[in-house]
Every structure is written in structure tokens, then in C-alpha cells.
C-alpha positions as CSV (number, residue, x, y, z in Angstrom):
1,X,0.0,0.0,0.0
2,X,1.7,3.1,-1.4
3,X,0.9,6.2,-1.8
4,X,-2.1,6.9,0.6
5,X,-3.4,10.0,0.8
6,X,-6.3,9.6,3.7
7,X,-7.2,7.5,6.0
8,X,-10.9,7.6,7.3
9,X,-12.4,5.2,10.5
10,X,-15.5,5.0,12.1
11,X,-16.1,5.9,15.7
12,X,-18.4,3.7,17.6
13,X,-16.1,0.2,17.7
14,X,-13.6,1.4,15.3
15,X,-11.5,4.6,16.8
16,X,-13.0,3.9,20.4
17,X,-12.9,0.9,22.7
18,X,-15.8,-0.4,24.6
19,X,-15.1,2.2,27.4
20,X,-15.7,4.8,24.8
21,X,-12.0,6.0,25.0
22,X,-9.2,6.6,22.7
23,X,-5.9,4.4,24.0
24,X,-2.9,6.0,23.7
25,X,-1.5,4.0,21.1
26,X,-4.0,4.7,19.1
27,X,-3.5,8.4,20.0
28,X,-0.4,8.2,18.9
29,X,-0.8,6.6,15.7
30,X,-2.9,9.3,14.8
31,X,-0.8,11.5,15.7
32,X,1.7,9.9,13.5
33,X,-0.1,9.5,10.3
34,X,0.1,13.4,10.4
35,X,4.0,13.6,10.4
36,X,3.3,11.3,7.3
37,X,1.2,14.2,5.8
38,X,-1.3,11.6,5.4
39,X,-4.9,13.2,5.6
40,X,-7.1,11.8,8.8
41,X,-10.9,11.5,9.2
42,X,-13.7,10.4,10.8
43,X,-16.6,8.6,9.0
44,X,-19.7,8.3,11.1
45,X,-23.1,7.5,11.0
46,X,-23.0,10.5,14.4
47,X,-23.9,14.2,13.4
48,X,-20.8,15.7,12.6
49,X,-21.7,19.2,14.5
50,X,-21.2,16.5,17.9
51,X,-18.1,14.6,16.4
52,X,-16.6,18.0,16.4
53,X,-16.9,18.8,19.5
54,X,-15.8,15.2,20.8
55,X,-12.6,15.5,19.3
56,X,-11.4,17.5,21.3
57,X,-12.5,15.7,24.6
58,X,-10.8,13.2,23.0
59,X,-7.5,15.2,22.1
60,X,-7.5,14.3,18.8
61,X,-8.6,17.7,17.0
62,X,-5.4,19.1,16.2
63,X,-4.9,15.5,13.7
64,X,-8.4,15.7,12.4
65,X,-9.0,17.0,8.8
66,X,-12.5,15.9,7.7
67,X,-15.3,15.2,9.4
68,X,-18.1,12.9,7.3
69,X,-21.3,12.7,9.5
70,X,-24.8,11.2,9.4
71,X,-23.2,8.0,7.3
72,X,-22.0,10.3,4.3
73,X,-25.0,13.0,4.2
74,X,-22.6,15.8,5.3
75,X,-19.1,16.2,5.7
76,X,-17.2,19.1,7.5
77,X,-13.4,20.7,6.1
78,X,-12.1,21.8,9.3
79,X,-9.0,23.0,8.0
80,X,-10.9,24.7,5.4
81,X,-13.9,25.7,7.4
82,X,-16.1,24.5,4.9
83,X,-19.3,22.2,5.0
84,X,-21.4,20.6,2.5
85,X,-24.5,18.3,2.5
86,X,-26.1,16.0,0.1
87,X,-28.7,13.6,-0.6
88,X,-31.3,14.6,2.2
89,X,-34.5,13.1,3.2
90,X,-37.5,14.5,2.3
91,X,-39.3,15.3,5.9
92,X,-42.2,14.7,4.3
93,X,-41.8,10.7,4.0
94,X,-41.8,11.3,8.2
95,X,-45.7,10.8,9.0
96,X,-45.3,7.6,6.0
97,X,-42.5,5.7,7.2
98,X,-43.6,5.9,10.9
99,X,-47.2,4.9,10.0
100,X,-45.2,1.9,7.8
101,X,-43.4,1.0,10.7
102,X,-46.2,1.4,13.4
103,X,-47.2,-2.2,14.6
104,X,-43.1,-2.0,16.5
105,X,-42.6,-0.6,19.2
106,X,-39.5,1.9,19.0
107,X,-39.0,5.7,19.2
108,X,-37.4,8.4,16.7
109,X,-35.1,10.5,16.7
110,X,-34.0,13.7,14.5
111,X,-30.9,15.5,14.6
112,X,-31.1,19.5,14.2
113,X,-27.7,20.5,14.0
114,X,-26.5,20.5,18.0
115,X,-29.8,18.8,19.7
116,X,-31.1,15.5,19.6
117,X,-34.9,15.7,18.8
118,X,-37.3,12.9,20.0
119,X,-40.7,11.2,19.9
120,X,-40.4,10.1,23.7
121,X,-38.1,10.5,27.1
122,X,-36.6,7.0,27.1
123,X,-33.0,5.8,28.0
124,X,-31.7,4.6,25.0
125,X,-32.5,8.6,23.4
126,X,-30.6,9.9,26.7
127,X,-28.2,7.5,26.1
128,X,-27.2,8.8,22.4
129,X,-27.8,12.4,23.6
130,X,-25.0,11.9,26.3
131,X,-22.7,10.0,24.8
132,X,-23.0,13.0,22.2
133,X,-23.0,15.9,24.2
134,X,-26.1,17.0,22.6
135,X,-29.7,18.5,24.6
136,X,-32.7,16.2,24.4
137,X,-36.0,17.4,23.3
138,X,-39.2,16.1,23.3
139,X,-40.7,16.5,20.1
140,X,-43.9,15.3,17.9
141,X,-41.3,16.1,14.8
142,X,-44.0,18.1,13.0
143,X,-41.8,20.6,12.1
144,X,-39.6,18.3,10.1
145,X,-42.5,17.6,7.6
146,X,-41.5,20.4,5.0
147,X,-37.5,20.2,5.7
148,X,-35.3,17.8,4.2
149,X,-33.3,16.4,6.7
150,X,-30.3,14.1,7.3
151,X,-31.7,11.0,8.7
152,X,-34.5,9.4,11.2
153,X,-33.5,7.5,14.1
154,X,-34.8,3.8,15.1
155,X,-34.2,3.5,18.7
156,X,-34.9,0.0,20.8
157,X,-34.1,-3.1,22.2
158,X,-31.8,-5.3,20.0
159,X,-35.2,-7.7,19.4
160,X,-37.2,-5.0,18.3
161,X,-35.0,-3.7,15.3
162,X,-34.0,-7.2,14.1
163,X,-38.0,-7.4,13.4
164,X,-38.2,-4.4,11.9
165,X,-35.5,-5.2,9.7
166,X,-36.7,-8.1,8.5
167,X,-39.9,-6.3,7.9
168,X,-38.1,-4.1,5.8
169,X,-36.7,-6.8,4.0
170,X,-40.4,-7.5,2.2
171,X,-41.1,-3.9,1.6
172,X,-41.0,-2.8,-2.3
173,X,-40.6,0.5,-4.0
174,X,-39.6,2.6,-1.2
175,X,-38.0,6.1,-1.1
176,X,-35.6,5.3,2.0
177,X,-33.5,3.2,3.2
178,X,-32.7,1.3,6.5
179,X,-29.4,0.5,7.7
180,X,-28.5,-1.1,11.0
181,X,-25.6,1.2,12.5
182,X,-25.7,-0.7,16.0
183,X,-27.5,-3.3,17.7
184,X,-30.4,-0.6,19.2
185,X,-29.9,2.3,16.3
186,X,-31.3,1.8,12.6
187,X,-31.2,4.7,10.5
188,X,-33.4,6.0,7.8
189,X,-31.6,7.5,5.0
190,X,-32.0,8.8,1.4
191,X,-32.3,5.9,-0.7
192,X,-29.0,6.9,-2.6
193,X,-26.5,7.5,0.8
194,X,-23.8,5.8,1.8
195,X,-20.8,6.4,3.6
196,X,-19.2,5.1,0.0
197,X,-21.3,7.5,-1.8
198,X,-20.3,9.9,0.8
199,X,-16.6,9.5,0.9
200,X,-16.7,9.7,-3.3
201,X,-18.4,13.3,-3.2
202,X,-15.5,14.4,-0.5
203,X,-12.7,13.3,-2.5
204,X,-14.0,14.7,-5.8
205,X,-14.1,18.1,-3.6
206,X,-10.6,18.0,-2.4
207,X,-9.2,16.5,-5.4
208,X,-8.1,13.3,-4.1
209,X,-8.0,10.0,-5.8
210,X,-10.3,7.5,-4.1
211,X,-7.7,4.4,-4.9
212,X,-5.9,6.4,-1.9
213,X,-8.1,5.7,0.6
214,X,-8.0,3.8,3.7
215,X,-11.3,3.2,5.6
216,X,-11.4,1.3,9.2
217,X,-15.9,-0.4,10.0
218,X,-17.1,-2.6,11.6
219,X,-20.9,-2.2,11.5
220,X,-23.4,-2.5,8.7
221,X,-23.2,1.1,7.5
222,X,-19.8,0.7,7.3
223,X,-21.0,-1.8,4.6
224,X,-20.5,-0.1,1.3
225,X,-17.1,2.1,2.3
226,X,-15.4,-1.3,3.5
227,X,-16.0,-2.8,0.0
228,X,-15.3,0.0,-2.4
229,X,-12.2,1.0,-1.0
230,X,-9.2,-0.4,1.2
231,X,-11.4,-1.9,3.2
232,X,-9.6,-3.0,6.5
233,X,-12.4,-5.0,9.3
234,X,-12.1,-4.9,12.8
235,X,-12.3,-8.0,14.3
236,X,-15.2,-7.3,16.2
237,X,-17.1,-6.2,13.1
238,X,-20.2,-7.8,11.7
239,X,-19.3,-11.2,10.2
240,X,-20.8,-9.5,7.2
241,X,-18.5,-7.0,6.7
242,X,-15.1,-9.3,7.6
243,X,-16.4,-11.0,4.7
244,X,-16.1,-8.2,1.9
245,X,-13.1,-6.6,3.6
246,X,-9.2,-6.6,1.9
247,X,-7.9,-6.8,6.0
248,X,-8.8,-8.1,9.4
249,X,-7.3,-5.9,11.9
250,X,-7.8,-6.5,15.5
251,X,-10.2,-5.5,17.6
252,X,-11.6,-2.3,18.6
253,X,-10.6,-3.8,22.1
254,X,-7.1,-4.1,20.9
255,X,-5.7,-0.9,19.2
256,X,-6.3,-2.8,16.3
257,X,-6.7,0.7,13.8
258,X,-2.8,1.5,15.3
259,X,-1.6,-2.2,14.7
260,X,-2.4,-2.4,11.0
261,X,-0.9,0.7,10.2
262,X,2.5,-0.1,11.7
263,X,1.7,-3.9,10.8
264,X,1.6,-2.8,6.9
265,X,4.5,0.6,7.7
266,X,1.8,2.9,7.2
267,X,2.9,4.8,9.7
């Protein structure tokens, strides 16, 4: 592997452990592929307004180029200060999909920028609200109706969303998309996004080559990024996505994002 230009990883097990830390060693790795002048991102299914704000509770701002949120529907420049959105949701389809969906029992969510809008008060919602650093608020997402908007959020119990998406599995002809982006999130997405799609439309804007690329998953949105581009699995990731993936790398668990790059002299 020559010549890489940017490297892009995940967040939720990917960059962090299961104590939702950074190790050191992973720290420093990043910190590393900088004195390579090797371009460093994050790729998230998170809104990018939050990952911004994490990184530097996590003390890795000063190594971060790019930001690509809401699992490729918006990506941030930071050292440009520039941001740019594409393929939204029309908020219209809200009042549908949930009607669709209606016989489950789950609650929704909406990102607005810097708050975490929901259907009910519930811990998993405070959960993702926390863990972001974002306000709650209790919403009946009316407003969203005439907006096009990043994404909808499935929230429950493991149980719950493996019924709904096998449900969605025998649905036809529909103007979303559901994607599983942990075991109690689905997401609702344009029918075109991907964090593939995504990563494409960033690298056409700063004029990189996407055969440069390498990308760090290990959950089902991570899907379509792992196979169209170096594609390197944690080995915690969905059985899945090991599958399609050019590298295994340790686990999230096991600095496992810093031991492929030295492993393969990246860094």
C-alpha cells in the first residue's frame, strides 16, 4: 500500500474501545499519520456538529482534517472551514415511514444541527444524547415535515429492530433506506447514501483519488465504504462486513486501527 493520501475510521467500535475512550496507542498513531502528511478523518453515521466537538474531549482535534457525519450526508473541512451536505430526506416521507413502521414498538429520533430531537423520554434517546454531548428534546417532529433532513433514528431493544428489519426486507418500491448502525440504532436514509457515496463526493471536492483511501468499520453502515475502497475490518465487526473486507485488523478492544498501520508501515 503506497501512496495513501487519507485514512478515514468509524467511531463507535472502530476509533474507540468499549469504554468509549481513545488508547494511547491509538493516540499516537494518529498522531503519526500526520508527520506522514497523510490526511485523517472520521466517518460516522454520528452528526458531525457532535463529532466535532468530541474530538477534542478526545485530544484528537489538532490531527483531524475531515469530518463525514450522518453515514456520508454531510461532511465538514475543518481545516478549510467549509461544510457541505447531500442527498437529504425528504421530511415529508416522516408521517409515512412511521405509519409503515407502526405495529413495533420503537421511538425516533432527529438530529437538528446541535440537539437530539425525539418522539419520547426514554434511556436509550438519553443514552445517544449523552454519549454526544447533545440537549434532548421532546418532540412530535411536526416541524420536520417540510425540511429535508439528514436522517431518522430507530431507537430499541436489540429484538425489536431485528423485526423491523426483516420487515423491511419485504417492503418494495420505497423512497428510503434502512441501515443497521448498531445493535439498538437503525437509520433512515436517502435511498442513494452511503458512507461510499459519501466519501466519493468528498474526495472529488478536495481533489483526491479515491484508490488512496483507507477506511477502518465494523458495523453495517460501514458496509459499502469497507468494499469499495481499502477496506480494513475490525475484528469485532459484523461477520458481514469481515467478509467483503481486503484486511482483518484487531479489535476495537485491541488498538487494532494502530496495529495495521504499523503492521503494513503505514505509519
Amino acid at each position: 500500500m503506497e501512496d495513501i493520501k487519507l485514512i478515514l475510521v468509524d467511531i463507535d467500535g472502530t476509533l474507540l474501545n468499549d469504554d468509549g475512550i481513545i488508547t494511547p496507542k491509538t493516540k499516537e498513531a494518529i498522531a503519526r499519520i500526520k508527520e506522514k502528511n497523510i490526511m485523517f478523518g472520521i466517518a460516522t453515521g454520528r452528526t458531525p456538529y457532535a463529532v466535532k466537538h468530541l474530538i477534542k474531549d478526545w485530544q484528537i482535534d489538532k490531527y483531524v482534517d475531515l469530518i463525514m457525519g450522518f453515514n456520508g450526508g454531510c461532511y465538514l473541512d475543518l481545516k478549510n472551514n467549509r461544510t457541505k451536505s447531500h442527498y437529504l430526506l425528504d421530511g415529508k416521507l416522516i408521517p409515512e415511514i412511521l405509519n409503515e413502521f407502526n405495529r413495533f414498538n420503537f421511538n425516533v429520533g432527529i438530529y437538528d444541527k446541535e440537539s437530539l430531537h425525539v418522539l419520547e423520554d426514554e434511556k436509550i434517546a438519553k443514552a445517544i444524547a449523552k454519549r454526544n454531548k447533545l440537549p434532548l428534546i421532546i418532540d412530535d417532529l411536526r416541524q420536520y415535515y417540510n425540511r429535508q433532513i439528514e436522517k431518522i433514528l430507530f431507537m430499541a431493544d436489540t429484538e425489536e429492530l431485528d423485526k423491523i428489519d426483516q420487515y423491511y426486507q419485504t417492503l418494495v418500491d420505497r423512497d428510503y433506506r434502512l441501515v443497521r448502525s448498531t445493535p439498538i440504532i437503525i437509520e433512515c436514509l436517502n435511498p442513494q447514501l452511503s458512507k461510499s457515496l459519501g466519501i466519493r463526493k468528498m474526495c472529488e471536492d478536495i481533489k483526491i483519488d479515491t484508490a488512496n483511501i483507507i477506511v477502518f468499520g465494523d458495523e453495517l453502515n460501514d458496509y459499502e465504504m469497507i468494499r469499495d475502497y481499502i477496506g480494513v475490518a475490525m475484528e469485532n465487526a459484523n461477520p458481514a462486513i469481515k467478509e467483503i473486507a481486503n484486511y482483518i485488523t484487531k479489535s476495537n478492544n485491541e488498538d487494532g486501527i494502530a496495529d495495521f498501520l504499523i503492521k503494513y508501515k503505514i505509519i
